[in-house]
C-alpha positions as CSV (number, residue, x, y, z in Angstrom):
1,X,16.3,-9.1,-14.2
2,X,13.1,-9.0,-11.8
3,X,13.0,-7.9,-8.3
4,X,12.9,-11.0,-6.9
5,X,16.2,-12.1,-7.9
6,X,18.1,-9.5,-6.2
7,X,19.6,-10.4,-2.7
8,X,18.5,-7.0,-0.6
9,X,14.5,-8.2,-1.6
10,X,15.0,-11.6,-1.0
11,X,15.7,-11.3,2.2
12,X,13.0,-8.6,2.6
13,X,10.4,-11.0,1.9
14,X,12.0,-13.9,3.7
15,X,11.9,-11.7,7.1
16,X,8.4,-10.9,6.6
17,X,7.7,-14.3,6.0
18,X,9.3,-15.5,8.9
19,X,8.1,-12.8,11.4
20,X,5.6,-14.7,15.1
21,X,2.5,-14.1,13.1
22,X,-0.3,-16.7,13.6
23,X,0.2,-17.9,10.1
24,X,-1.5,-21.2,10.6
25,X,-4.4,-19.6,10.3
26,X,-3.8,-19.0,6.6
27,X,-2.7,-22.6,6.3
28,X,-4.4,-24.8,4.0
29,X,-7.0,-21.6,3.2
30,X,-7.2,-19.1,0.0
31,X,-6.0,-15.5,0.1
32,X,-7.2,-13.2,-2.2
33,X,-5.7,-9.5,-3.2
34,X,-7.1,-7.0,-5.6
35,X,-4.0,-4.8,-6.9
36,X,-2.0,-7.7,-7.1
37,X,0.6,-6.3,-9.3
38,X,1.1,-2.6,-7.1
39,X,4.0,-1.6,-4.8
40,X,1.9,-3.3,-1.8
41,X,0.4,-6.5,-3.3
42,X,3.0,-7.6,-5.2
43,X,5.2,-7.8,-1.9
44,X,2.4,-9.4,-0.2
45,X,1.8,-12.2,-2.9
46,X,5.6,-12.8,-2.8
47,X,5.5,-13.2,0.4
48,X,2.9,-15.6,0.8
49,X,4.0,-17.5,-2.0
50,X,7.2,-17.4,0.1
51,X,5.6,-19.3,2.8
52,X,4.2,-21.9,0.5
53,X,7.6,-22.8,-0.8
54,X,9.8,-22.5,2.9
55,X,6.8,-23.5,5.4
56,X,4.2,-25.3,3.6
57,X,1.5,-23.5,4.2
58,X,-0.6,-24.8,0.7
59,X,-2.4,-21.4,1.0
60,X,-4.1,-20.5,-2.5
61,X,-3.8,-17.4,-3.7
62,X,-6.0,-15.8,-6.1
63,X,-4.1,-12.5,-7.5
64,X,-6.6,-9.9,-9.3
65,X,-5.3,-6.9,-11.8
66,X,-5.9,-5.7,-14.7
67,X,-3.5,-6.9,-17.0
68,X,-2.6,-10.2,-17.1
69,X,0.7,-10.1,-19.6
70,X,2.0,-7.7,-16.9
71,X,1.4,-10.1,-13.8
72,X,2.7,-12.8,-16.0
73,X,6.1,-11.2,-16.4
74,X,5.9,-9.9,-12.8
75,X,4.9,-13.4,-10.9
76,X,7.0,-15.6,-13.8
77,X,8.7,-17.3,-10.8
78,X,5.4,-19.1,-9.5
79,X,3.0,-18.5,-12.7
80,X,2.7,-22.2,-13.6
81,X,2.2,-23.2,-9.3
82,X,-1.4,-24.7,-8.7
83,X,-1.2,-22.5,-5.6
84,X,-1.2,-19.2,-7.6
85,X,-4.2,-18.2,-9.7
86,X,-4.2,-14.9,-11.4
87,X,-8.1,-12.9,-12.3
88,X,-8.1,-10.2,-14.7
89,X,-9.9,-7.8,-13.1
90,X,-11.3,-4.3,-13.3
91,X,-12.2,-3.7,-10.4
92,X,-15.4,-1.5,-11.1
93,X,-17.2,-4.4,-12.8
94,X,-19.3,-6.9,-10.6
95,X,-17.1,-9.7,-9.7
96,X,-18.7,-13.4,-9.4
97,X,-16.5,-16.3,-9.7
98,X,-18.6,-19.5,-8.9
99,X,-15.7,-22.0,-10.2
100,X,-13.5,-20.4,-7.0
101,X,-15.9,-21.6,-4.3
102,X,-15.0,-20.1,-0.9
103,X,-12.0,-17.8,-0.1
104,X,-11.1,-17.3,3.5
105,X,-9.1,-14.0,3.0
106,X,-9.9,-11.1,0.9
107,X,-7.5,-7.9,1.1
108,X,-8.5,-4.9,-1.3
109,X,-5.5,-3.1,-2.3
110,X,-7.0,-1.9,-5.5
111,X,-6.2,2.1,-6.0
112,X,-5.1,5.1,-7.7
113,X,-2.4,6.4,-5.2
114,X,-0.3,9.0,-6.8
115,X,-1.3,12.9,-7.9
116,X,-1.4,12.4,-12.0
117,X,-4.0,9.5,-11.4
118,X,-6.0,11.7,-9.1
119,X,-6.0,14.6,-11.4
120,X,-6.0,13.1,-15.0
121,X,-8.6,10.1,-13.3
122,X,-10.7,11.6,-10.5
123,X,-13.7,9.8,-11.5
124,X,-11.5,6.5,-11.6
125,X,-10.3,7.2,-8.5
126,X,-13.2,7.7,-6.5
127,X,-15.1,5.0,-8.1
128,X,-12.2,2.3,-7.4
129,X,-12.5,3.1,-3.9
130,X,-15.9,2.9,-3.5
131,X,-17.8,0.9,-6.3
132,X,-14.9,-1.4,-6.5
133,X,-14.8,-1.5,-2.6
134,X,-18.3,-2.4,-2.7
135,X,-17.6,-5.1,-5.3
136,X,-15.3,-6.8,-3.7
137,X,-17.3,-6.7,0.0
138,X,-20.1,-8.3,-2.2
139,X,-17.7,-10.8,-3.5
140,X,-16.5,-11.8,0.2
141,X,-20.2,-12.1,1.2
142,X,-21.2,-14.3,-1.5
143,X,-17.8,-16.7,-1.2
144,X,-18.3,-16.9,2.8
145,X,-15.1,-14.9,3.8
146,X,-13.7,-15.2,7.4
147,X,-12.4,-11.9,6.9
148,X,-11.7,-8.8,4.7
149,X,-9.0,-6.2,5.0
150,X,-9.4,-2.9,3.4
151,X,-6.3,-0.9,2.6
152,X,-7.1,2.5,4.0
153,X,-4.9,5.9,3.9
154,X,-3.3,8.6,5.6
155,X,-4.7,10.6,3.6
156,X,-8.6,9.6,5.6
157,X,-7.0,12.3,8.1
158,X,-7.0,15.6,6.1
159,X,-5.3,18.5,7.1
160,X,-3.7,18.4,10.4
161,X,-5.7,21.1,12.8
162,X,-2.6,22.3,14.8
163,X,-4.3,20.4,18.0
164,X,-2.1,17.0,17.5
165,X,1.4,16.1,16.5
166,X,0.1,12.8,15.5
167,X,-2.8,11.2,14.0
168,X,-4.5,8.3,16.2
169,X,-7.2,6.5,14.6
170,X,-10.3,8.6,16.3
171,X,-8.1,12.0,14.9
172,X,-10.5,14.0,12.3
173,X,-9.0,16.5,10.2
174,X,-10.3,18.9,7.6
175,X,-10.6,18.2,4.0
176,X,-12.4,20.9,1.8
177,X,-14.4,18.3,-0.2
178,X,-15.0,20.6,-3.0
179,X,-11.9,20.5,-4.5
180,X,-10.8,17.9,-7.4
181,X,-7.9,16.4,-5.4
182,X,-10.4,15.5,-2.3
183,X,-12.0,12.1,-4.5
184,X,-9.3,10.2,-3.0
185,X,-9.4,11.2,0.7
186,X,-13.5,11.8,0.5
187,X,-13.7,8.3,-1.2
188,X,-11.0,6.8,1.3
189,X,-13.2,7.7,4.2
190,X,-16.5,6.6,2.3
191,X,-14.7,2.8,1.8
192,X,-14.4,2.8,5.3
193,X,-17.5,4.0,6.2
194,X,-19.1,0.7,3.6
195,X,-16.6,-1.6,5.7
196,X,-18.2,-0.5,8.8
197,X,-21.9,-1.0,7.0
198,X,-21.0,-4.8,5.8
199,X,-19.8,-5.5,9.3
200,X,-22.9,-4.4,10.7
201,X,-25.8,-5.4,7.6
202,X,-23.9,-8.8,6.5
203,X,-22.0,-9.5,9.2
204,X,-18.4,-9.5,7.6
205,X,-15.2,-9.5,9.5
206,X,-13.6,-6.6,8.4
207,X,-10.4,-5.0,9.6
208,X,-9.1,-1.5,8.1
209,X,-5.4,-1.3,7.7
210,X,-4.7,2.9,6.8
211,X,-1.4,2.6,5.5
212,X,0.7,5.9,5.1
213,X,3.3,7.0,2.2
214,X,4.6,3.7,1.6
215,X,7.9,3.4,-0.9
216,X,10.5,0.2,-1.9
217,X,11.5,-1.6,-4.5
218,X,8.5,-2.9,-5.9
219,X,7.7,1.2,-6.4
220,X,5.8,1.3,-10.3
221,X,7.7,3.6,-12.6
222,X,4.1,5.3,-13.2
223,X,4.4,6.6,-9.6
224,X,4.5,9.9,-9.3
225,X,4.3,10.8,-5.8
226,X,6.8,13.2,-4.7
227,X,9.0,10.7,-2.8
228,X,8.6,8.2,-6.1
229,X,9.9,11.1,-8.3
230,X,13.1,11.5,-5.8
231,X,13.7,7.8,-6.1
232,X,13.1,7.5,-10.0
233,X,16.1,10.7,-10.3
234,X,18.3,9.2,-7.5
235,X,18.5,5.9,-9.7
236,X,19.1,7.9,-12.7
237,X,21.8,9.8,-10.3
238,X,20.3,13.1,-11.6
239,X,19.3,15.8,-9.6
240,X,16.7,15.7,-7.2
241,X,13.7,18.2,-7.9
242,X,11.9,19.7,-5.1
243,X,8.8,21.3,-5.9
244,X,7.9,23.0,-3.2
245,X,9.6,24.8,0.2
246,X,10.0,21.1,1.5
247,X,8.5,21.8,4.9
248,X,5.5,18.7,4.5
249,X,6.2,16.7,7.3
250,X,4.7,13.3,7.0
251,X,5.2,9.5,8.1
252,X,6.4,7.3,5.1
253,X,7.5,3.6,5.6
254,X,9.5,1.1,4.0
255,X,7.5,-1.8,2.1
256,X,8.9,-4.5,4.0
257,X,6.9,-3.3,7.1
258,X,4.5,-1.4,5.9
259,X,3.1,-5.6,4.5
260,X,4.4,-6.6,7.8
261,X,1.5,-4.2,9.5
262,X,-0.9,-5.6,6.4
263,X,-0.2,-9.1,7.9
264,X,-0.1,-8.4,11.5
265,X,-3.6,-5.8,11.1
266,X,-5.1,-8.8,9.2
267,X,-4.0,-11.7,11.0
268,X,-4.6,-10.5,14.6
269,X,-6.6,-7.0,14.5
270,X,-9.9,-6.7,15.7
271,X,-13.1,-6.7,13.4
272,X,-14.3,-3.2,12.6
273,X,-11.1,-1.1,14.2
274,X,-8.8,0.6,11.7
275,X,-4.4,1.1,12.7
276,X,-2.0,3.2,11.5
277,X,0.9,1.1,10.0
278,X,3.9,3.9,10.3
279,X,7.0,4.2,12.7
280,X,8.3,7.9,13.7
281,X,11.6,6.6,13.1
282,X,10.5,7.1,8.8
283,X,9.0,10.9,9.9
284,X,10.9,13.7,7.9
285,X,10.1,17.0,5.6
286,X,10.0,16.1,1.9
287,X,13.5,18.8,2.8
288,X,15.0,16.5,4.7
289,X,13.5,13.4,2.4
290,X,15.3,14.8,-1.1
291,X,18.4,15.5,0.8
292,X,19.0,11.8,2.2
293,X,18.2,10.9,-2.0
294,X,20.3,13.3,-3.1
295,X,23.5,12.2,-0.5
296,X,23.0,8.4,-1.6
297,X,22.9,9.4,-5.6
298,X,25.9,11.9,-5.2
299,X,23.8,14.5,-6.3
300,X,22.0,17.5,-5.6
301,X,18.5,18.9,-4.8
302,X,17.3,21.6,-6.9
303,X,14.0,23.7,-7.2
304,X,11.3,23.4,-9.9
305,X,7.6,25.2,-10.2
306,X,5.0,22.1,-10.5
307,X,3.1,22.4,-13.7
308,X,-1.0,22.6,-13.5
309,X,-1.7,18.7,-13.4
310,X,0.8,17.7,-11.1
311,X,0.2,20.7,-8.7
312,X,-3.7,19.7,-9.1
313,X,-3.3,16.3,-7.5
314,X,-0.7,17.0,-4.8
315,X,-2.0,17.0,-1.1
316,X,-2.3,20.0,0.6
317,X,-1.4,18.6,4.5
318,X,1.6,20.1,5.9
319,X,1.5,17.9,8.8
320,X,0.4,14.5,8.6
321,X,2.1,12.1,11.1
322,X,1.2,9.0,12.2
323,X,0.3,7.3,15.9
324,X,1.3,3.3,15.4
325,X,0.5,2.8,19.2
326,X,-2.1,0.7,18.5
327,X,-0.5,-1.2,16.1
328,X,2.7,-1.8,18.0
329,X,-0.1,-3.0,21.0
330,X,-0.8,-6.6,18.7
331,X,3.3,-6.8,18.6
332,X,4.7,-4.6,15.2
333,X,8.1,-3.3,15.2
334,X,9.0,-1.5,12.1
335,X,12.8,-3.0,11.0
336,X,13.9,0.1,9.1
337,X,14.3,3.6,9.3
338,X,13.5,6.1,6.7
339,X,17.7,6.3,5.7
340,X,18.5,2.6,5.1
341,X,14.6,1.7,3.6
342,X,16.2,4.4,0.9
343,X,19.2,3.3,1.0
344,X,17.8,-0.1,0.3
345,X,15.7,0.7,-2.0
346,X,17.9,2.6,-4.6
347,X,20.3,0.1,-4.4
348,X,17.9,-2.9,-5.9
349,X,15.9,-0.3,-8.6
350,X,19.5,0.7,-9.6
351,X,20.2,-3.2,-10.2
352,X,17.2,-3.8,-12.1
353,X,17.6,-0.5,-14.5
354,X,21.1,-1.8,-15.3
């Protein structure tokens, strides 16, 4: 069974899909997305080749990652389509691809996004964010891009000074950068700060979507966030393990409009500004968070000490909430609240473990 068969997700990416985007602008032209095969860009490219098949929109898409037997079994629905092209890709490496000619859309998704990877692979971590950042800005600059996207974080905001209940985009918090679990943030910010560089030096449109604790059912079972742990054991129906007092309160969104903000940050943002993509209706304590789990599994929440790797890699924000103002401004509405994106989401991962 694959995601895309199951009704809930099919109809997830056929609402996307359909949303009052300017999509002829993507008619006709060549998208390309690093992390292809991840929680966001596998969404992303379903969607879009969504759009091919219902609207003919002949849109190429190039798919990178770094393992192609897995994007074969992922993308099996539209492998053999002349409009779908997948690169394997490490990201790190210089990327020229003279047979591709131009490509009118470039979105760099490419990241380590979950605790183990930032403790077991700090160097990987920073690295992809800004060597492999750089790589791909290169690559946009060489193959004449109209415009870039890079995939920015919540995480760019550090620790939430007690002056704001919500991050805007101009917000600033503190990070203590000499700490192992700060390459991600630290290299985050640095990714942006390159975008801002290319804008200016080689006169790239660039627009910097910062996404926030995204979850669905394209979730990788590698994940091992704390809110992708809570899914993984409400699946199982086991327990669900908190690790700390709960008390974290942060923004998290559901995939289906967290790609719908991708799109609508992409395909009508402004060069050079950054927007949160979150929705106060999906802000709760990781408490709060394993409870709702716990009620749709039938189960219960129960406390566990982190070990050394995983507490290594876990963010220390207590507050980190999100200001969409900006984003709801160019016309996003998030469709789901934190309960039924859950809701939704166990439902399909349960389908596809059975």
């Amino acid at each position: 069974m694959k995601v895309y068969e199951h009704p809930l997700y099919r109809e997830d990416v056929a609402y996307v899909a359909g949303l009052d985007l300017p999509w002829e602008k993507l008619r006709g032209h060549s998208v390309m997305i690093s992390g292809a095969t991840g929680l966001v860009g596998s969404f992303l490219s379903d969607v879009i080749m969504y759009r091919n098949r219902q609207y003919d929109m002949q849109c190429t898409l190039y798919a990178l990652g770094r393992n192609a037997a897995k994007a074969e079994q992922r993308f099996a629905y539209c492998w053999g389509s002349e409009e779908f092209h997948f690169i394997p890709y490490d990201i790190n490496r210089e990327f020229v691809r003279d047979e591709i000619g131009k490509v009118d859309f470039i979105l760099h998704l490419a990241s380590n996004t979950h605790p183990v990877a930032y403790a077991t692979d700090p160097i990987g971590t920073i690295t992809t964010n800004i060597i492999g950042t750089r790589n791909m800005l290169e690559f946009a600059v060489a193959h004449q891009a109209s415009r870039c996207a890079f995939t920015s974080s919540n995480e760019i905001y550090g620790e939430n000074r007690g002056d704001v209940e919500k991050f805007d985009e101009a917000y600033c918090g503190y990070i203590n950068s000499n700490t192992l679990r700060a390459g991600y943030p630290e290299s985050k910010r640095c990714g942006e700060a390159l975008c801002q560089a290319y804008i200016r030096q080689k006169n790239l449109d660039i627009v910097v979507p910062r996404l926030t604790r995204s979850y669905g059912p394209t979730l990788l079972a590698t994940d091992t966030k704390a809110l992708s742990q809570f899914i993984h054991k409400a699946v199982a129906k086991e327990n669900i393990v908190l690790k700390s007092a709960g008390t974290q309160y942060f923004s998290y969104l559901y995939i289906a409009d967290t790609v719908a903000g991708l799109l609508t940050v992409l395909l009508k943002g402004q060069t050079g500004e950054a927007y949160n993509i979150a929705d106060e209706r999906s802000d709760i304590t990781l408490r709060d968070l394993a409870g709702i789990l716990a009620e749709i599994a039938g189960t219960e929440v129960i406390f566990e000490i982190p070990d050394e790797v995983e507490s290594a890699g876990y963010s220390k924000a207590t507050k980190a909430r999100l200001d969409s103002t900006k984003l709801q401004g160019l016309g996003w509405q998030a469709k789901y609240d934190i309960r039924e994106g859950l809701k939704r989401t166990v439902e399909v991962l349960s389908w596809l473990q059975a």
